[in-house]
C-alpha positions, 0 to 999 in steps of 0.5 A, a space after each residue: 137533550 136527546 129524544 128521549 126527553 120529549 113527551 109526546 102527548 094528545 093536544 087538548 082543549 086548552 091548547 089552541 092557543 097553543 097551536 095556533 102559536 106554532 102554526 103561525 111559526 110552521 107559516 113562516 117558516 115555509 114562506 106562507 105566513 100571509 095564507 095563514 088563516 086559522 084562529 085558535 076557535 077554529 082549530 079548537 072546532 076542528 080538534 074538539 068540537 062536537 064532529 072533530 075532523 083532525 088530531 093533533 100530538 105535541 112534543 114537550 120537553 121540562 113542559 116547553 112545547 118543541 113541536 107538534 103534528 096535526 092529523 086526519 084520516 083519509 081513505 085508499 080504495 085501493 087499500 081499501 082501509 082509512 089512512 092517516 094523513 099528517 097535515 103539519 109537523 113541526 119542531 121549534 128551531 131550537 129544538 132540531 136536531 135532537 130526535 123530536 121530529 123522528 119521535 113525532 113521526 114514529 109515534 103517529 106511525 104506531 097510532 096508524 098501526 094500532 088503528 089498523 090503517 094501509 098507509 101514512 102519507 103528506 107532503 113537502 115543500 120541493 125546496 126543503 131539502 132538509 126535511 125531504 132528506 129526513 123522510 127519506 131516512 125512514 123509509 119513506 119515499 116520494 111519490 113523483 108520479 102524483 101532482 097535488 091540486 086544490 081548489 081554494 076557498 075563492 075557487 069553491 064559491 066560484 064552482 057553486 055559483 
């Protein structure tokens, strides 16, 4: 099967279970299951609730989900336009190798276009090698100089007391 086979389409409702499933997967396989909080309702609030704040696309084959990639926007002041910004991209490991990854990415790079955005940016785990080398083929490049912070749940409460 090559990329030309895989259907990329919006999720819907009815797909949070769907999503939630491979999450749990992208979880595990980045080494992070146990900080894997989401449940299905919370992502079909977040998707498709009455404020939503993320997209998501999924990639199919014959009706099979092979992968997905979950979006919001962001903004540049220094752009001074919204950007999109992919949280989680996904395929299913049966299903590498064989173009998903590059039609998910190329097909939220034309969304970004068509919405007139300034840029697309995420991030990667430093130790997957195989999908630093990925990006890197398309162009991208990572920006060294940056540090992500987070301040988590625990933390928030914490600032707020």
């Amino acid at each position: 099967m090559n990329s030309a086979e895989a259907v990329i389409r919006p999720a819907r409702p009815g797909d949070e279970t769907l999503l939630h499933r491979l999450i749990a997967e992208l979880a595990e396989y980045e080494r992070l299951a146990e900080e894997m909080k989401a449940t299905p309702d919370d992502l079909g609030a977040a998707l498709f609730g009455q404020a939503p704040v993320a997209e998501a696309v999924l990639a199919e084959i014959d009706g099979q989900a092979a992968g997905f990639a979950l979006f919001f926007t962001n903004f540049s002041t220094f752009v001074g336009r919204p950007g999109l910004y992919l949280e989680d991209l996904f395929v299913r490991p049966a299903w590498r190798g064989r173009g998903i990854g590059k039609a998910l990415l190329l097909h939220l790079a034309g969304l970004a276009r068509q919405r007139g955005y300034g840029r697309m940016e995420w991030s990667v785990l430093d130790w997957n090698e195989p999908a630093i080398g990925f990006y890197r083929s398309l162009g991208a490049r990572a920006m060294s100089d940056w540090t992500v912070f987070r301040l988590d749940q625990a933390a928030l409460e914490a600032l707020g007391s």
